[in-house]
Residue, then its C-alpha position, 0 to 999 in steps of 0.5 A: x301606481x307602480x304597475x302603471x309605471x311599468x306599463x309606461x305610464x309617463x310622469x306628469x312630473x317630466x314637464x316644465x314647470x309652468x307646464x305643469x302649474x298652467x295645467x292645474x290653473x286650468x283644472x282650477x278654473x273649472x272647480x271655481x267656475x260653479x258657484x262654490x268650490x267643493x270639498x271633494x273638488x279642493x280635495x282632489x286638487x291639492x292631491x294633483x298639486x301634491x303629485x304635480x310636484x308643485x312649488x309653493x308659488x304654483x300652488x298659492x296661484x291655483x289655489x287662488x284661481x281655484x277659489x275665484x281670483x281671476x286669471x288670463x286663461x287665454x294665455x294659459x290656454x294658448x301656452x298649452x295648446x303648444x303642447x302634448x297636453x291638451x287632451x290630458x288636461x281636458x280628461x282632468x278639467x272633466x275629472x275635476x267638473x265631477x268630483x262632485x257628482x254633478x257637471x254644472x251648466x257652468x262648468x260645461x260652458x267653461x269646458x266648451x271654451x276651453x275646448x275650442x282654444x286647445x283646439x280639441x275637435x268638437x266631435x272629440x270633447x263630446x267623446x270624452x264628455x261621454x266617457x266621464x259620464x258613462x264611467x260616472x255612471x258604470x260605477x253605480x251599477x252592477x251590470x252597466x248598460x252597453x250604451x256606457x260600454x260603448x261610450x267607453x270603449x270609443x274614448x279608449x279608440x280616440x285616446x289611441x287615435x290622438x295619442x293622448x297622455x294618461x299619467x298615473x294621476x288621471x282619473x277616469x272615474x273620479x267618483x269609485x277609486x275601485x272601477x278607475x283602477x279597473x277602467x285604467x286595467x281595461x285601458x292598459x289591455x286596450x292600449x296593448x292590443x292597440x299596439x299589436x294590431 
């Protein structure tokens, strides 16, 4: 954590508060979207709400979303697409969508739309879909296959293109704390070369 610090990894806790509680509606959204929300989903959303530096009216409206209670997520959608944001809540909402290990039909659909009203360029969120499958999927193998590899290096190329926000919150694996610290190592050196080229 501190080291990502150093390397200038912002703070999520620089925003405004209805920034950050619009976020976490969103993630949310996503952990209610299947037909229940899983343990290891709950989990992970309370740690972001704890990170988040949310207040306790915040966390009672996600926690609401997060257990089914419906929320006018254009309008949040449309306050966030004003935003730096989108993308880091799209890598987030697809965080949450496999803290379970499986992404959902349903969580797919609601990604999709959500997608569309951040305006993320459709080419874009099938790049980053494929970095949180293929960095899923790297962390079961001991040698992972190039086709992973290349999935994601070419989301660490777009996260440089777009100029996408990682904070130290960000899992770019969700399901092995191990290969998510190596991946943000990776992304650190990526981003670094990046600069100098």
């Amino acid at each position: 954590m501190v080291a990502q610090q150093q390397a200038g990894w912002p703070e999520i806790t620089q925003y405004p508060w209805q920034s950050r509680r619009d976020y976490l509606l969103l993630v949310a959204a996503v952990a209610a979207s299947d037909s229940e929300l899983h343990p290891d989903e709950l989990a992970l959303l309370r740690r972001w709400m704890e990170q988040f530096r949310l207040a306790p009216k915040s966390r009672e409206a996600v926690l609401a979303v997060a257990n089914h209670q419906a929320v006018d997520l254009e309008r949040v959608q449309k306050r966030l697409a004003r935003t730096d944001l989108k993308y880091s809540v799209m890598l987030d909402m697809m965080g949450m969508a496999m803290a379970d290990g499986v992404l959902m039909d349903e969580e797919i659909l609601l990604l999709h739309e959500v997608a569309e009203r951040l305006e993320i360029d459709p080419i874009d969120f099938n790049i980053l879909i494929e970095l949180v499958h293929s960095a899923h999927q790297a962390a079961q193998m001991r040698n992972p296959e190039p086709l992973y590899e290349h999935n994601i290096e070419s989301a660490f190329d777009l996260l440089c293109k777009r100029s996408v926000r990682l904070f130290p919150h960000t899992l770019m694996c969700v399901s092995n704390e191990n290969y998510d610290r190596q991946l943000k190592e990776r992304w650190e050196r990526f981003r670094a070369q990046h600069r100098r080229g």
